[in-house]
C-alpha positions in Angstrom: -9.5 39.4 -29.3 -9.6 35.7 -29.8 -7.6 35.2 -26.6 -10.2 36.8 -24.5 -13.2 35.3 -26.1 -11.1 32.0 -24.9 -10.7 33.8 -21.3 -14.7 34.3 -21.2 -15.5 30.7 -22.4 -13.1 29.4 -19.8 -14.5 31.5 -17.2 -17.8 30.7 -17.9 -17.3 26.8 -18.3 -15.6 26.9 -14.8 -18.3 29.5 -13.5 -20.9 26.6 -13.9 -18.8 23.7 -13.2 -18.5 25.5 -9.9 -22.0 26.0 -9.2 -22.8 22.6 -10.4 -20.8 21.3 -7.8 -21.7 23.2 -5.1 -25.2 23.0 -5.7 -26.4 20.4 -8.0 -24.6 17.8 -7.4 -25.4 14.7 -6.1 -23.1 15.1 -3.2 -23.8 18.7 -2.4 -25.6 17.9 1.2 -22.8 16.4 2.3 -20.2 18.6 4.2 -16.7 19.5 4.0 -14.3 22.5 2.3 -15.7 24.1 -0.7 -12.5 23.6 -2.5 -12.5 20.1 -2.2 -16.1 20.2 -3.7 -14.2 22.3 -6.4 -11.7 20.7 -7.4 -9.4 17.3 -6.6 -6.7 19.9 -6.7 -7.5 20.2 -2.6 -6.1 16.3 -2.5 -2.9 17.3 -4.5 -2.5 20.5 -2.5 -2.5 17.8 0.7 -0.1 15.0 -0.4 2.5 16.6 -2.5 2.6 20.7 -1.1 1.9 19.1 2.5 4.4 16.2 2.2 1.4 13.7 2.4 -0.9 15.9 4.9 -4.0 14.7 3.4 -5.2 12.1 6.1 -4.5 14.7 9.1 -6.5 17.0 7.1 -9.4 14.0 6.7 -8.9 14.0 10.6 -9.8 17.2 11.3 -12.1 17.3 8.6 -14.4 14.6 10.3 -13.9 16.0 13.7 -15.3 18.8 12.5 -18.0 17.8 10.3 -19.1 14.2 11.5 -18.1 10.8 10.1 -19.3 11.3 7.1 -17.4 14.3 4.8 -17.1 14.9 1.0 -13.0 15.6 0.2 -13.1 15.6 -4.0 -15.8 16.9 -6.2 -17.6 13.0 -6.6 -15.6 11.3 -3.4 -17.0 10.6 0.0 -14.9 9.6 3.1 -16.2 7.6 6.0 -15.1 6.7 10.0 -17.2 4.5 11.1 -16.6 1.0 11.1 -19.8 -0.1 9.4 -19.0 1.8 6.4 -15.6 0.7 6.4 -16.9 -3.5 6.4 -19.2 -2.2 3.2 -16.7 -0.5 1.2 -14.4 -3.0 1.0 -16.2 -6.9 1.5 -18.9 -6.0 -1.6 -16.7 -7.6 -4.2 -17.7 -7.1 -7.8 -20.7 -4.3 -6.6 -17.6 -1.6 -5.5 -14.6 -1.5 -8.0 -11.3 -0.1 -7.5 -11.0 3.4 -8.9 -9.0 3.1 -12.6 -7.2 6.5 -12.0 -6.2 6.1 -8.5 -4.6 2.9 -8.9 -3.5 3.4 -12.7 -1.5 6.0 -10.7 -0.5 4.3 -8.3 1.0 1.7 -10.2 2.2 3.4 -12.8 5.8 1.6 -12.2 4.0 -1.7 -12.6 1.2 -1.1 -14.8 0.4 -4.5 -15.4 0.6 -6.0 -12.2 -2.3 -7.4 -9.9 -2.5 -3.6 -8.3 -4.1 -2.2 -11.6 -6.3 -4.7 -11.8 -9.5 -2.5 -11.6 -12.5 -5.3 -13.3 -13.2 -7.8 -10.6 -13.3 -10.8 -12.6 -9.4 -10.1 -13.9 -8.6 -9.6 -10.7 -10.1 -12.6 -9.3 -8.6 -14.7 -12.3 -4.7 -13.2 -11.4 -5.5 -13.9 -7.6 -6.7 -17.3 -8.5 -3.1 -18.2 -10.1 -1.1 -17.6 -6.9 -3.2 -17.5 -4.0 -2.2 -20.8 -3.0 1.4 -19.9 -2.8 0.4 -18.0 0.2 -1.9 -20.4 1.9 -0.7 -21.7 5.5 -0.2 -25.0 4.0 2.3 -23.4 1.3 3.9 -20.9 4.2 4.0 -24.4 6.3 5.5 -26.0 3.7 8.3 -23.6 2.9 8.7 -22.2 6.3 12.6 -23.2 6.4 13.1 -20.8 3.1 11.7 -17.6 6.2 13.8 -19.4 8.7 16.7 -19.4 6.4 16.6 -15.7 6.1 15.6 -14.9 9.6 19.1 -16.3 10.7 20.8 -13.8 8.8 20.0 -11.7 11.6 23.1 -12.9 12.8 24.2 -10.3 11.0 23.4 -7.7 13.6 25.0 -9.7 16.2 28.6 -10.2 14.6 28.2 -6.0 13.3 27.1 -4.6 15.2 28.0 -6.2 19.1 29.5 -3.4 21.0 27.7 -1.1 22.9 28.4 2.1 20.9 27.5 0.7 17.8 24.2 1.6 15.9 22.3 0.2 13.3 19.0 1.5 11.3 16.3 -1.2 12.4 14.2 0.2 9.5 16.7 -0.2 7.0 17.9 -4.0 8.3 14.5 -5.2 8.4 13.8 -3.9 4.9 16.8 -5.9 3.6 15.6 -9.0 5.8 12.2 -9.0 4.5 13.3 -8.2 0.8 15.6 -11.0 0.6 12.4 -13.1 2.3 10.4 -12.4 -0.3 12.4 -12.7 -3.2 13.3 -16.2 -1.8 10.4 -17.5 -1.4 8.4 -16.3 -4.5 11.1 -16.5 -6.9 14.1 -19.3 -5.4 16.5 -16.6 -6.7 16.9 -14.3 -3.0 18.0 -11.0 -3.5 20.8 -11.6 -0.9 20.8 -8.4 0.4 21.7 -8.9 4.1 24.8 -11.7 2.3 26.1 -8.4 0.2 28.9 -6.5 1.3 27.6 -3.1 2.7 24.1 -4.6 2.4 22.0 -2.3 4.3 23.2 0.2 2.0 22.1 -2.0 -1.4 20.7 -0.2 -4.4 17.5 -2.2 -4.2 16.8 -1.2 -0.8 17.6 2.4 -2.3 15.4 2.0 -5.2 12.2 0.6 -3.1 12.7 3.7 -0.5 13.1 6.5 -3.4 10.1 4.9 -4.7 8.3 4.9 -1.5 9.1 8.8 -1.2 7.8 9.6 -4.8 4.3 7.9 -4.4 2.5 11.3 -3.4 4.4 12.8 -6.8 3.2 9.4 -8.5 -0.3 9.2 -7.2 -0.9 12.7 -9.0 1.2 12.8 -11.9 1.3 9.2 -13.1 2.6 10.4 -16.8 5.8 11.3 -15.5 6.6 7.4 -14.4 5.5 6.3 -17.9 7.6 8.9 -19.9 11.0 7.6 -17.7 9.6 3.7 -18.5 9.7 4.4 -22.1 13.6 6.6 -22.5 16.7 4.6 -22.2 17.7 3.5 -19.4 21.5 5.9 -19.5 18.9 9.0 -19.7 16.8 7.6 -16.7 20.0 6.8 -14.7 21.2 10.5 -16.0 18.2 12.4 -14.7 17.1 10.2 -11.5 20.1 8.2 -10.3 18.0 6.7 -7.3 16.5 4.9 -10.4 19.5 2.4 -10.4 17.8 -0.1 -8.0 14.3 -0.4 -9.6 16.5 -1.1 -13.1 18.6 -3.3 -11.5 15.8 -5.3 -10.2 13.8 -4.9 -13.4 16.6 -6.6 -15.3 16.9 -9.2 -12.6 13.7 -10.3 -13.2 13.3 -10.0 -17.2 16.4 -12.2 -17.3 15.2 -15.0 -14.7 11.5 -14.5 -16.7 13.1 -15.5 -20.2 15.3 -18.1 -18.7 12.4 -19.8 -17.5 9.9 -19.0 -20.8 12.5 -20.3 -23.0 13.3 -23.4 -21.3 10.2 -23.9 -19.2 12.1 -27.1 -17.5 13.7 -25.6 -15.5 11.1 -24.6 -13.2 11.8 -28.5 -12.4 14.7 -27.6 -10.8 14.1 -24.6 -8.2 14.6 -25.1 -4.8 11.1 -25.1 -3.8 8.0 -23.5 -5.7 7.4 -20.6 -6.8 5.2 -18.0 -8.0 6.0 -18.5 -11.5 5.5 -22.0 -11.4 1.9 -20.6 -11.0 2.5 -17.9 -13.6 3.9 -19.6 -16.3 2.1 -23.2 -16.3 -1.8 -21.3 -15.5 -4.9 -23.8 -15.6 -7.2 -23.1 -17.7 -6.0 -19.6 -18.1 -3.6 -18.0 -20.8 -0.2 -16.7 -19.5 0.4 -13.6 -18.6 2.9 -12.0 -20.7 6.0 -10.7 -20.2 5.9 -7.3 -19.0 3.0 -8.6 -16.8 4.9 -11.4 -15.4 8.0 -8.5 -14.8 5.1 -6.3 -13.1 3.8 -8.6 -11.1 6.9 -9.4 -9.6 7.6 -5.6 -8.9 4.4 -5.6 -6.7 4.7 -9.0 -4.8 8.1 -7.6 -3.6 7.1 -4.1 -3.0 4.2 -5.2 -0.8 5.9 -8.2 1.0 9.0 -6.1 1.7 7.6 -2.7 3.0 4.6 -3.4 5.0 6.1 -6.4 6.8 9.5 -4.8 7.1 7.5 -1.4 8.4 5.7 -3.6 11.1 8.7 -5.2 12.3 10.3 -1.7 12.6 7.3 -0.2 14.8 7.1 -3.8 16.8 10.5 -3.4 18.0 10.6 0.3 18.6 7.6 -0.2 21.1 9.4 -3.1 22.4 12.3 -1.0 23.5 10.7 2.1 24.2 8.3 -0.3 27.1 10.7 -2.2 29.7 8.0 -4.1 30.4 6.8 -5.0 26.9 10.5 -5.9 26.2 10.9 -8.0 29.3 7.3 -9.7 29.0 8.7 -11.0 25.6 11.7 -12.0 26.2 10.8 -14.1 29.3 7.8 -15.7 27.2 10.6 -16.5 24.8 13.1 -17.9 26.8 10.9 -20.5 28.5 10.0 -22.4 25.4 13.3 -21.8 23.5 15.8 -23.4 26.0 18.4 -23.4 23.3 18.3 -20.2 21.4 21.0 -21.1 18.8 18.8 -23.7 17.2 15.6 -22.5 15.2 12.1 -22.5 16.8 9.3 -23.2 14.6 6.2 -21.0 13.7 3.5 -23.6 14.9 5.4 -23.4 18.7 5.8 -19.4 19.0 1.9 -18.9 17.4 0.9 -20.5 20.3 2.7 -18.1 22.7 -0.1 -15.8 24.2 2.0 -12.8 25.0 4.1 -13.1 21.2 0.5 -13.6 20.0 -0.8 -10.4 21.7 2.3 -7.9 20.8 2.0 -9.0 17.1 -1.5 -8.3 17.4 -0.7 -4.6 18.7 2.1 -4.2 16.1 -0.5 -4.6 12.9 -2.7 -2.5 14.5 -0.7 0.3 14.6 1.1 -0.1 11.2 -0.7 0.2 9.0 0.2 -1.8 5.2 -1.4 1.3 3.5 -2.3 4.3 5.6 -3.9 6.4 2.7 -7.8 6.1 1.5 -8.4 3.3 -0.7 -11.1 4.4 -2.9 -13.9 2.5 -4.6 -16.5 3.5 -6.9 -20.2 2.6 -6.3 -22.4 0.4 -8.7 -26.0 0.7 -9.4 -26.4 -3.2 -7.1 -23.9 -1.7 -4.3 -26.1 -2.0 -1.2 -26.3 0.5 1.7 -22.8 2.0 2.8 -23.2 2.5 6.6 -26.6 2.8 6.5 -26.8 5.2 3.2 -28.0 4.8 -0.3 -24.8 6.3 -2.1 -25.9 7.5 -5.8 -23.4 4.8 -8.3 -20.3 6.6 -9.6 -19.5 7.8 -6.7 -16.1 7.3 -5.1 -15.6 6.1 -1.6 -13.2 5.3 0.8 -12.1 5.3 4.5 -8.6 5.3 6.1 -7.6 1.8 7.7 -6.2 4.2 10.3 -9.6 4.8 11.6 -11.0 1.7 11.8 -8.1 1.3 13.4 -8.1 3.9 16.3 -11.5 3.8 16.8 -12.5 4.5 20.4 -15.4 1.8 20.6 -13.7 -1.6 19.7 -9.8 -0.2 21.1 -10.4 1.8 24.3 -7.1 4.5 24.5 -6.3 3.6 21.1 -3.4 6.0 20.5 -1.2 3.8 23.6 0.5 0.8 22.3 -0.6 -1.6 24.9 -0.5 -5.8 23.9 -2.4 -6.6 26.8 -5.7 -5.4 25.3 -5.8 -8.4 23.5 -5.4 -11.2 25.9 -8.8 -11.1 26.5 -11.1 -13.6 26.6 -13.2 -12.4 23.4 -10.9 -10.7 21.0 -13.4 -11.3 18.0 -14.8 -7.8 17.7 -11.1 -6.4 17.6 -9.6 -9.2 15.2 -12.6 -8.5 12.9 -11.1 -5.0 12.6 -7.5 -5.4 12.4 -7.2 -5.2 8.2 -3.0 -4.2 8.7 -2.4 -6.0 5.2 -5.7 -6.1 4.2 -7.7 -9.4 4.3 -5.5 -10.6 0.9 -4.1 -13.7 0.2 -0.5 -12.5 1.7 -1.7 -12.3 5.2 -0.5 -16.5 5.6 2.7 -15.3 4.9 3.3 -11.8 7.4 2.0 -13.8 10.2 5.0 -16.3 10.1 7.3 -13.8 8.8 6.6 -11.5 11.9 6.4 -14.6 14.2 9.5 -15.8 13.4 11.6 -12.5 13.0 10.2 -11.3 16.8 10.8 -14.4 18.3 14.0 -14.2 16.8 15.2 -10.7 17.8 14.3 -11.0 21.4 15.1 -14.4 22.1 18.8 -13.9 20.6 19.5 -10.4 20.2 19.8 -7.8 23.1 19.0 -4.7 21.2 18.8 -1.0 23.2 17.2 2.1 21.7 19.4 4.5 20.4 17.5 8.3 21.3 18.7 10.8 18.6 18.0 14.6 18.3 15.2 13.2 15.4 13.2 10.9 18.1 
């Protein structure tokens, strides 16, 4: 008896949750599926049964409804490239949204990424932004350059012509061992390893990678494995072994440096704990922050850079032309290719310039929906007044491929930008964001192109996958 009492009280609840929603909510004139007026259950459905489906459903969704559509019970979703400009450039008006990026970072929970209140995030951003400034990047360019000539690596491997290599994976070891280097003087070493493109780190950030969707819905299972010992972890998930590996990499260099804070005095160069550890006017982070933090500097500066690099050179090769273009640009300015060619000479080069250009704009840092949740100041969001509480977001991808500012956007094509007024395009090319990092992928993806076409002659190997 009691059990069906419970049945009729649940039915009932849901009975006028659903109308509710469907009717009385603030968001009920906008369109899209009922069930995703339901129930976020339609977003889970998308990233975890559809192996991350959800933005070609938001495609179709807006082609068939307009660029405005609602895809959760309290979220909106734009394309339009006013709305976009709004959502993300009103500061403190639009914060993140807690559970998305509690999820989200649930490996790092106190790192910069979680940092929903704007003024905490500010205050983190404050204490290492200048790290990534051009004059830092300037400053420590031969730490990049260092790393960039382990790409020597490919030559002396790999150098006969029935030899293949995994671009994705080598560029992910070359931009992990980047930025290791240069935010922490302690390089991962990666491509110096024996067997390094098969490393457990690089293992450990790609099983990572491939568990977001899982992540991004069921955060709870990330915190239970953070909190068993580490033989049970290893036990259950052995893919685990590179994110431990790099977790006790870190603590160890972290209480090195807090108990004998001196020796920050002796690094190579700085770093970002010189920032971290010795704030201004702020208190120090602690220790599982400082360990968290350095989970999401590397995660970010290895994956999106090392993604672009991959998609740059598969263009590359799959265009003659492109490929040819590049490497005679290259090969006027660099007479001597075995010595190093600095970043201020090939940002000057048009062509370089332009390909780069095309490269962020079709790879995307982070190619799922950001969301942000309005405030009661939050101005107009393309032109609407969107009731506070509610949770927006667009796709970088569609500011992206949008018709308007890139004409034939779906064709890789450098030339569109040597233009003689790129501004409208540059204003929309947000690849990493518009974060303090961006200093930094420029010269790493100067200096790695200029590198791998000026010295290497690479050839695309077609597979049955391709």
């Amino acid at each position: 008896m009691y059990y069906l009492l419970f049945l009729y009280i649940a039915l009932f609840s849901f009975s006028v949750l659903a109308t509710y929603r469907l009717f009385f909510h603030p968001l009920h004139q906008y369109p899209g599926p009922v069930l995703a007026a339901l129930t976020n259950w339609y977003e889970v459905y998308y990233n975890i049964v559809k192996g991350g489906g959800l933005l070609a459903e938001i495609e179709r969704l807006h082609q068939l409804h307009g660029p405005v559509i609602r895809v959760g019970p309290n979220t909106l979703h734009f394309n339009y490239r006013q709305a976009y400009h709004d959502i993300y450039t009103y500061g403190a008006t639009l914060v993140k949204d807690q559970e998305f990026y509690s999820a989200i970072g649930a490996h790092a929970p106190q790192g910069c990424i979680n940092f929903c209140d704007p003024e905490v995030a500010k205050q983190r951003r404050g204490l290492i932004q200048s790290l990534f400034s051009r004059k830092a990047v300037m400053s420590l360019e031969y730490t990049i350059q260092q790393k960039v000539g382990l790409l020597a690596l490919l030559k002396n491997n790999y150098n006969s012509s029935s030899a293949t290599v995994s671009m994705a994976v080598a560029y992910r070891a070359l931009t992990t061992d980047i930025i290791t280097s240069y935010c922490f003087a302690e390089s991962s070493d990666i491509l110096d390893s024996p067997g390094g493109l098969s490393h457990p780190i690089l293992r450990g950030i790609r099983d990572t990678v491939k568990k977001i969707w899982f992540q991004r819905h069921f955060p709870f299972s990330v915190t239970f494995f953070l909190n068993v010992p580490q033989t049970l972890i290893l036990w259950l998930l052995p893919e685990f072994d590179g994110y431990l590996k790099m977790k006790l990499g870190w603590e160890r260099q972290i209480d090195s440096l807090i108990k004998n804070p001196e020796a920050l005095s002796m690094a190579e160069h700085e770093t970002v704990f010189h920032h971290l550890l010795e704030p201004k006017d702020q208190e120090r982070p602690s220790r599982s922050s400082l360990v968290d933090e350095a989970f999401v500097l590397v995660g970010a500066g290895s994956d999106t850079v090392g993604n672009a690099c991959y998609i740059g050179t598969f263009y590359a090769l799959k265009y003659p032309s492109i490929n040819r273009k590049l490497k005679e640009e290259l090969e006027e300015v660099w007479v001597d290719k075995d010595r190093p060619m600095s970043y201020t000479t090939l940002e000057k080069l048009p062509y370089l310039t332009a390909f780069i250009q095309e490269v962020l704009r079709f790879s995307i840092g982070v190619i799922h929906p950001l969301p942000r949740v309005v405030g009661p100041s939050t101005p107009e969001i393309g032109g609407l007044k969107i009731p506070p509480g509610t949770t927006v977001e667009m796709s970088t991808m569609f500011l992206h491929m949008n018709p308007d500012v890139f004409p034939d956007p779906y064709t890789f094509n450098p030339d569109r930008w040597l233009v003689e007024d790129i501004n409208e395009m540059m204003f929309d090319l947000a690849s990493f964001s518009k974060g303090p990092r961006i200093c930094l992928a420029w010269c790493e993806l100067y200096l790695i192109f200029g590198n791998i076409f000026r010295r290497l002659d690479l050839k695309l190997h077609v597979t049955e996958d391709m």
